[in-house]
C-alpha positions as CSV (number, residue, x, y, z in Angstrom):
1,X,15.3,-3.6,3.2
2,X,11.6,-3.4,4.0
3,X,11.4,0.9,2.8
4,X,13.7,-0.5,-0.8
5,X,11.2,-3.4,-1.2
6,X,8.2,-1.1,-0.9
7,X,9.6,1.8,-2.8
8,X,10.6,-1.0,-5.7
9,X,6.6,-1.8,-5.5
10,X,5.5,0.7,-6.0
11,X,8.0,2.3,-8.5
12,X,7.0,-0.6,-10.6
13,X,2.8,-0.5,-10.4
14,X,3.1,3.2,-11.2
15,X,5.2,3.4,-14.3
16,X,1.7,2.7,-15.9
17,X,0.5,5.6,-14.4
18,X,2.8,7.8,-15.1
19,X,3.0,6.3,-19.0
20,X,-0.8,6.4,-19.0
21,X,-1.2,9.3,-21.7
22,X,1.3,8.4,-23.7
23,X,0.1,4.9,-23.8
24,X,-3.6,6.2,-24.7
25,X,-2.5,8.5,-27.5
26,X,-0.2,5.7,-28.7
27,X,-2.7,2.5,-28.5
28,X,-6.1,4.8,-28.4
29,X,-7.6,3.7,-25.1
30,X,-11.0,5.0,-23.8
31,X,-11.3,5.8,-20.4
32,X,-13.4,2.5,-19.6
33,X,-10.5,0.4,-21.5
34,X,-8.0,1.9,-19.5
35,X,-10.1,1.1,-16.3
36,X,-9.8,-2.5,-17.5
37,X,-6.2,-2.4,-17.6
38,X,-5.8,-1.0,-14.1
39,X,-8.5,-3.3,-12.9
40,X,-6.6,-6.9,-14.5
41,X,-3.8,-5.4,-11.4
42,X,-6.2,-5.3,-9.0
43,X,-7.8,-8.8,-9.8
44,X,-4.4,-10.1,-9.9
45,X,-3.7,-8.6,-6.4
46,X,-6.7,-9.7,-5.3
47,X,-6.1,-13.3,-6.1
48,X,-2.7,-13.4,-5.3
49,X,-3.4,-12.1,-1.5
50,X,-5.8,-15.3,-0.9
51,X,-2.5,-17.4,-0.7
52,X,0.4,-14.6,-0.4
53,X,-0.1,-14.3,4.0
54,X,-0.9,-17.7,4.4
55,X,2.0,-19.0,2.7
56,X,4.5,-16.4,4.0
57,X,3.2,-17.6,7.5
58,X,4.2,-20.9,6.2
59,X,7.6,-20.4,4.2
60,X,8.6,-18.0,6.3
61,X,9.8,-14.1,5.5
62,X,13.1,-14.8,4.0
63,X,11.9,-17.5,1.3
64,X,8.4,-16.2,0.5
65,X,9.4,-12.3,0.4
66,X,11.9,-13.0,-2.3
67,X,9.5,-15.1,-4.3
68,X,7.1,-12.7,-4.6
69,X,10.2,-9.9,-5.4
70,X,11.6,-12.1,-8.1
71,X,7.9,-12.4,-9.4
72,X,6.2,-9.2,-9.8
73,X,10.2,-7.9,-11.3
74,X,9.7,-9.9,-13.9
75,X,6.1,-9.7,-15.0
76,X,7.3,-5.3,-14.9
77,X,9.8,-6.0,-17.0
78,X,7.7,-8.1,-19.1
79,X,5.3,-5.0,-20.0
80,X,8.0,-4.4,-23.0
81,X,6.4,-7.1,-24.5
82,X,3.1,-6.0,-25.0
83,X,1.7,-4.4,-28.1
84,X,-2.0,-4.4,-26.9
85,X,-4.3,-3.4,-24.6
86,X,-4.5,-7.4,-23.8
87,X,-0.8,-7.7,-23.9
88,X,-0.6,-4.7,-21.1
89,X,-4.0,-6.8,-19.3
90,X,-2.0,-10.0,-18.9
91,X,1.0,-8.3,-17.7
92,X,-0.7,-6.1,-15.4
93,X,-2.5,-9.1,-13.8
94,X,0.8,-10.9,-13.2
95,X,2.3,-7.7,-11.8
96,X,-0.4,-7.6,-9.3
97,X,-0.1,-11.5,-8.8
98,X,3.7,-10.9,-7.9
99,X,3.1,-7.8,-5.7
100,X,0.4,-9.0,-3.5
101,X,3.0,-10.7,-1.3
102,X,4.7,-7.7,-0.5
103,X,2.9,-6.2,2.5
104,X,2.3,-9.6,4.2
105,X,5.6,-10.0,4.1
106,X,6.6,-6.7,5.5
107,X,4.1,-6.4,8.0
108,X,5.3,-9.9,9.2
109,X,8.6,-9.4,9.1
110,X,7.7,-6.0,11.3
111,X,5.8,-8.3,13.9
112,X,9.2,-10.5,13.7
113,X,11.9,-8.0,14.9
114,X,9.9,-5.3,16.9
115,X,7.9,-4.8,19.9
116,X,4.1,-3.6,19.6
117,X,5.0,-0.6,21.0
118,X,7.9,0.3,18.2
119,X,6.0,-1.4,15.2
120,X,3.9,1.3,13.7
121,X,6.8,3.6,13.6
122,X,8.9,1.0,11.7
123,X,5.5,0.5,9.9
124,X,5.5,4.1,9.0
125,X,9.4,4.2,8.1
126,X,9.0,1.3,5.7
127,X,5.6,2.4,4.2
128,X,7.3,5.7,3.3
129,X,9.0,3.6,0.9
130,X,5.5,3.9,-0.9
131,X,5.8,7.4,-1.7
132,X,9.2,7.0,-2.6
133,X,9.0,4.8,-5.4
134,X,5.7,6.8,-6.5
135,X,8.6,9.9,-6.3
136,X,11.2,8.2,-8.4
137,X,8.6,7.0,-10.5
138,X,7.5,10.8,-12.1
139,X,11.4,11.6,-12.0
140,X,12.9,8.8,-13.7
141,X,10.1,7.5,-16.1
142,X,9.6,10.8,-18.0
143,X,13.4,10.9,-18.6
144,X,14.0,7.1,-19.5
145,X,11.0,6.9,-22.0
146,X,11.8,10.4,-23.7
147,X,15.3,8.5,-24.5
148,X,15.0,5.5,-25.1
149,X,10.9,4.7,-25.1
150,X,8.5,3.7,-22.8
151,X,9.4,-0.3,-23.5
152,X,13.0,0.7,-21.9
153,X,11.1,2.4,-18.8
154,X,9.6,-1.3,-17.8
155,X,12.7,-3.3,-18.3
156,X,14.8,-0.9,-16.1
157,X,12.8,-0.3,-13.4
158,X,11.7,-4.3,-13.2
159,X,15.4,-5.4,-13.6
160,X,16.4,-3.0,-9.9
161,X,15.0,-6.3,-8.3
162,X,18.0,-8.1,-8.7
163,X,20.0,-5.8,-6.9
164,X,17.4,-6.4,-3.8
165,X,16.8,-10.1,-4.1
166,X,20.5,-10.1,-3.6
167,X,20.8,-7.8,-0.7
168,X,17.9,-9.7,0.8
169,X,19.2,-13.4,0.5
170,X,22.4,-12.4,2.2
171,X,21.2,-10.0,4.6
172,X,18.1,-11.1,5.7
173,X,17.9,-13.8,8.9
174,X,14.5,-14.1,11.5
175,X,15.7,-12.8,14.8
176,X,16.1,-16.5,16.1
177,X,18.0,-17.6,13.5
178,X,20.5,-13.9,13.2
179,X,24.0,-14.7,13.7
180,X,24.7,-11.5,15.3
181,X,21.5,-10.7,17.6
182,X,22.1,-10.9,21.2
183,X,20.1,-12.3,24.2
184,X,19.6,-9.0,25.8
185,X,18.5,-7.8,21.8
186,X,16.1,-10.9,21.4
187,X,14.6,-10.6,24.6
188,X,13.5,-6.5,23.9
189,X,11.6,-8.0,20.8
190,X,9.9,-10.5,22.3
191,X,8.6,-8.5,25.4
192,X,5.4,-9.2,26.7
193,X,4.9,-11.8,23.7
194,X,3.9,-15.9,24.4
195,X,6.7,-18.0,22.4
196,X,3.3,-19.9,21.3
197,X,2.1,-17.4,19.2
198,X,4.4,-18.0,16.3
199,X,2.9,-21.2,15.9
200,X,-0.8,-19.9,15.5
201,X,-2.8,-20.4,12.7
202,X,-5.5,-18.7,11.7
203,X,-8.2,-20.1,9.3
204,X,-10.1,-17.0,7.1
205,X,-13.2,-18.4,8.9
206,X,-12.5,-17.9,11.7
207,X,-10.7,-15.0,11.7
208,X,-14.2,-13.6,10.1
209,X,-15.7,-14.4,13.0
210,X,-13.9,-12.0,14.8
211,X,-14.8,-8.1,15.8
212,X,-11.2,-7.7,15.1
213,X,-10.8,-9.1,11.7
214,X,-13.9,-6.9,10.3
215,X,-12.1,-4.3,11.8
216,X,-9.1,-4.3,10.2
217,X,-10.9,-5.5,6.8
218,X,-13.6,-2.7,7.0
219,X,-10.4,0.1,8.0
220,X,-8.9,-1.2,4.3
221,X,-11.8,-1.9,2.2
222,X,-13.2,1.3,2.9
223,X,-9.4,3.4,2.4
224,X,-7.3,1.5,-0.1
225,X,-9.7,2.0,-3.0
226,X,-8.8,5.9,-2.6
227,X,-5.1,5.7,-2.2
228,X,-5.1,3.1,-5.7
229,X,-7.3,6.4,-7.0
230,X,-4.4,8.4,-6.5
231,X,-2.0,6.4,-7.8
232,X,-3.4,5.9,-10.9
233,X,-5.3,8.5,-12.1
234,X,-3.9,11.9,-10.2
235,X,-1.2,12.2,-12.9
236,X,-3.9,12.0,-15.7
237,X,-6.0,14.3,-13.4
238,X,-3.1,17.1,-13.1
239,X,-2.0,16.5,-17.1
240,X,-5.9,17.1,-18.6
241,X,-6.5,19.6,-16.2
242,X,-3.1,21.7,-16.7
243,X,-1.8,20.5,-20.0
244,X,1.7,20.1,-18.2
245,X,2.6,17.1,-20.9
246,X,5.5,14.4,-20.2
247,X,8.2,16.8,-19.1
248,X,6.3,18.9,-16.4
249,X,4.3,16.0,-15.0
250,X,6.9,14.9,-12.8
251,X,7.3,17.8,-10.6
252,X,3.7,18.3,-8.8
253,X,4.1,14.8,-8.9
254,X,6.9,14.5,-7.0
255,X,5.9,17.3,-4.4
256,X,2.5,15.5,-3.5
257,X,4.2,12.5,-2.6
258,X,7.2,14.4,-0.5
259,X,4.4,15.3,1.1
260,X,2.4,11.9,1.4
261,X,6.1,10.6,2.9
262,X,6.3,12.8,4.9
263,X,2.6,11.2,6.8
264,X,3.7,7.9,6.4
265,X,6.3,8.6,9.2
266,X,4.4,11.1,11.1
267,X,1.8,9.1,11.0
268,X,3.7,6.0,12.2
269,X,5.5,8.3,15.2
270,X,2.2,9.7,16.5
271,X,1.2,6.9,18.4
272,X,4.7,7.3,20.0
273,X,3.7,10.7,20.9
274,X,0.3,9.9,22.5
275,X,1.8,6.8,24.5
276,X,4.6,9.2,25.9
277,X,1.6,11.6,27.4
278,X,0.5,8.4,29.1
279,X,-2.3,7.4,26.7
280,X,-3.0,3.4,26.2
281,X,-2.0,1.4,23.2
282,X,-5.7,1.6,22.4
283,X,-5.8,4.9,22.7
284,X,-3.0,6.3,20.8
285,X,-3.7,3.7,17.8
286,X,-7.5,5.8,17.9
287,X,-6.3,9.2,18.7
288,X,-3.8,8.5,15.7
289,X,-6.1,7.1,13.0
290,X,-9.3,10.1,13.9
291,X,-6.2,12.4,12.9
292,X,-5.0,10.7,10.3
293,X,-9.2,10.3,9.1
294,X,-10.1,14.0,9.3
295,X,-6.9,15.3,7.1
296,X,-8.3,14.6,3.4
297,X,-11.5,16.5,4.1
298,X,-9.8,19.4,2.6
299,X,-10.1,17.4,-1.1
300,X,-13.9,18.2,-1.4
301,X,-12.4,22.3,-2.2
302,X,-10.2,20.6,-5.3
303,X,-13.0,21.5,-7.9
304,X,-13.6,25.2,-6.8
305,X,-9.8,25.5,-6.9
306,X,-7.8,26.9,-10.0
307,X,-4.2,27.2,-8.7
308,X,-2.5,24.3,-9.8
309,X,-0.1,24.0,-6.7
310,X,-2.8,25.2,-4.2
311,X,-4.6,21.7,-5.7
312,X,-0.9,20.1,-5.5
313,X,-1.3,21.0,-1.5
314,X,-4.6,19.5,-0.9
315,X,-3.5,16.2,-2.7
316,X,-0.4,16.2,-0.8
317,X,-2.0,16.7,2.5
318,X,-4.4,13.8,1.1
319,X,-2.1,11.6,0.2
320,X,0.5,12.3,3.5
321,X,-3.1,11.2,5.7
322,X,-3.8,7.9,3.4
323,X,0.0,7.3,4.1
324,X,-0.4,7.9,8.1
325,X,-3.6,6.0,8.3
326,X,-2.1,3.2,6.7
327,X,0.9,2.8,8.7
328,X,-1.7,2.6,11.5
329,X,-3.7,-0.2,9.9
330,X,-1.4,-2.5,9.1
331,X,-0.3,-2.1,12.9
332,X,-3.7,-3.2,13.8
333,X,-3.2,-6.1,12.7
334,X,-0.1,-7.3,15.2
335,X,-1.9,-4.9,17.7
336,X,-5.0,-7.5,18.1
337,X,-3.8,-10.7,16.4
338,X,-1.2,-13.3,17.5
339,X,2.3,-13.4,15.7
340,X,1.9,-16.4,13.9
341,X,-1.0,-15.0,12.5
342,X,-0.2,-11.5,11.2
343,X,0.4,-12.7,7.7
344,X,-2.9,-14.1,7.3
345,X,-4.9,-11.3,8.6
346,X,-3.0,-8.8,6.7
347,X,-3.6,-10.7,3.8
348,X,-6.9,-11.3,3.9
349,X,-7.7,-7.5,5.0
350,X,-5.8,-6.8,1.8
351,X,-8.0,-9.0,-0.7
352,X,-11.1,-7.3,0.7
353,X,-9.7,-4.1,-0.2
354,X,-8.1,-5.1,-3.1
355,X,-11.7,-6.2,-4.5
356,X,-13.3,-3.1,-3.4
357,X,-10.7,-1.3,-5.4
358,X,-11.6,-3.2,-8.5
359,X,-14.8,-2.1,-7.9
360,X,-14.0,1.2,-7.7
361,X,-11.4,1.4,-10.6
362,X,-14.3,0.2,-12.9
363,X,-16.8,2.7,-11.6
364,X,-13.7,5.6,-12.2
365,X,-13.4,4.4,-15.8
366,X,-17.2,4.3,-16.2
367,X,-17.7,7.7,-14.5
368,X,-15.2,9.8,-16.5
369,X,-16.1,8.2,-19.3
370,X,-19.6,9.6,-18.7
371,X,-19.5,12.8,-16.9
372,X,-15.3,13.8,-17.3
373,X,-15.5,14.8,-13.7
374,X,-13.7,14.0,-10.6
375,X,-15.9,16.4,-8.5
376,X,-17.8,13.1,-6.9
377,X,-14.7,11.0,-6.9
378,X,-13.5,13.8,-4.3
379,X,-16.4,13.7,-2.8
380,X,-16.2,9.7,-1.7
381,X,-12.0,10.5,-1.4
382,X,-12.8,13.3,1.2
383,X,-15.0,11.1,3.7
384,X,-13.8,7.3,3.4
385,X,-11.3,7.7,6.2
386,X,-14.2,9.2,8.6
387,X,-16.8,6.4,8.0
388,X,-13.8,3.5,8.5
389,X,-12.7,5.0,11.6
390,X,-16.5,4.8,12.6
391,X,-16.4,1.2,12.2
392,X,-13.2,0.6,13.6
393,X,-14.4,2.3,17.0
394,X,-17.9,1.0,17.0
395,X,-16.1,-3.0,16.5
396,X,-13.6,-3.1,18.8
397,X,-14.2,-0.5,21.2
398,X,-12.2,-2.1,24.1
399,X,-9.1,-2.7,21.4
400,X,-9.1,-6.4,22.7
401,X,-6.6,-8.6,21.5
402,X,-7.7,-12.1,19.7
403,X,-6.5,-15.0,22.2
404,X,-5.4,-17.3,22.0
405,X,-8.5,-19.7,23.7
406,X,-10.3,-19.1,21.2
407,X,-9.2,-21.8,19.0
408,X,-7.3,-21.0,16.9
């Protein structure tokens, strides 16, 4: 339920995207307005994340997780409505208000029903839900707007999230309240954990004051901004650069996030691997993300590069690292904090990088607009991963977990 819900997020923000083009020719954009547009998402995500973990942490996963499903569905479906570039603002912004909620509630709902030493493969196996909605996205768009137009493209793909909101409400139980978990079960996912940290609460200030919490901001802030970079511009990227138009777009498309899925769960089993050669927790999670950091250093070659599907590679092999790092950060977070408190952390780690993303969507808009080069945009995707796993080692060195003592 966790992969469908991410794939359905992400199917959803990058039907823009993909539509981008069309949209411009249609409603003449410039570069910076189109920045804006992406940008109203990002606020919206921003400001939706300083309540989304606190209140799933309060609600609980089954309640808030379907609120935020049933939101962001209907503000995608409600891009069909729009006849501006304000009309796509408002509805962007509302989108990203909606989706904000997903990955606090995922992440929590990880902590609920696994183990720290299983979470960042689940992690992994549910953030490859990521790439799959950014698949089905170049594959089904295209095909749906070349029929019926681009205002049928938002309404379909925002209306799937009926079909989950369904599935979810009668599925979906906390492990102390599943009717068919048993002792022996319940007992395996609650190994080595104290009953009392489900009732922690963390305040933002204080979890500022923590090595750990800059940690897991500074490992986002610095990343996230990239992988948003992908989603949004790499099919505009591919399109001016090779003239492949609507109908070929989906195809390099759809190889570079095979390939990005393909590090989500990689990413997410090689701690498992380290931890089986009798490396620490600490020490896989680090081993893990250096790998995961070093892998889109091959991006800075994209603009000495000609063959279209050499540069399809690279972006893959990019994409696949973001998508292993990731599954590896969001672990972090249950790896240093107490249960109770996951949501929080994740979702303040999340506004952080959700602001630094505005940042950089603006100064993406601004610099094309300028120059029409990505050459420096590489440049900055290439080493981000490098420089956060600098700060995550040089912070919390020791990988010490938050306790509880300290007040919170």
């Amino acid at each position: 339920m966790l992969f469908f819900a991410t794939s359905k997020n992400y199917l959803d923000r990058q039907v823009l995207g993909i539509l981008a083009d069309t949209l411009q020719n249609q409603f003449h954009w410039t570069e910076s307005q189109y920045g804006y547009i992406v940008s109203s998402f990002q606020l919206a995500y921003a400001l939706g994340l300083t309540f989304a973990g606190a209140w799933i942490d309060r609600v609980g996963t089954r309640v808030g997780y379907a609120v935020m499903v049933a939101a962001w569905s209907l503000a995608s479906a409600a891009h069909a409505l729009a006849h501006s570039i304000l009309g796509f603002g408002i509805a962007r912004f509302f989108l990203g208000l909606g989706e904000a909620g997903n990955f606090p509630a995922a992440i929590k709902t990880t902590a609920e029903w696994f183990p720290p030493q299983e979470r960042s493969f689940a992690t992994g196996l549910f953030n490859a839900g990521a790439n799959v909605g950014a698949i089905l996205a170049p594959l089904c768009v295209p095909w749906i707007t070349l029929r019926y137009g681009w205002r049928a493209a938002f309404v379909i793909v925002g209306g799937l999230g009926i079909l989950w909101l369904a599935w979810w409400l009668v599925s979906y139980h906390p492990p102390e309240k599943h009717p068919r978990i048993t002792p022996a079960e319940f007992a395996w996912i609650r190994a080595g954990q104290c009953e009392s940290e489900e009732r922690v609460r963390i305040g933002w200030r204080a979890l500022l004051r923590t090595r750990q919490g800059w940690a897991f901001i500074l490992a986002k802030t610095l990343t996230d901004p990239i992988w948003w970079f992908y989603l949004f511009w790499l099919p505009k990227f591919l399109d001016q650069r090779y003239h492949l138009g609507l109908s070929h777009l989906g195809l390099p498309l759809v190889v570079i996030y095979i390939i990005s899925d393909l590090g989500s769960i990689g990413g997410g089993w090689l701690p498992a691997w380290f931890l089986r050669r009798g490396a620490t927790i600490a020490r896989a999670r680090k081993a893990a993300l250096l790998c995961c950091a070093l892998c889109p250093l091959p991006v800075l070659l994209i603009s000495h590069v000609h063959s279209a599907w050499m540069v399809v590679g690279i972006l893959g092999l990019a994409t696949a690292a973001h998508q292993g790092w990731s599954a590896n950060v969001y672990t972090v977070a249950s790896d240093l904090f107490p249960r109770g408190a996951v949501g929080s952390v994740v979702g303040l780690g999340t506004l952080f990088s959700s602001l630094s993303a505005i940042g950089f969507s603006l100064f993406t808009g601004w610099l094309l607009q300028w120059t029409h080069s990505y050459a420096p945009l590489f440049v900055l995707a290439a080493f981000a991963y490098l420089v956060a796993w600098m700060a995550v080692q040089a912070l919390v060195p020791r990988w010490d977990r938050v306790a509880l003592s300290q007040g919170f």
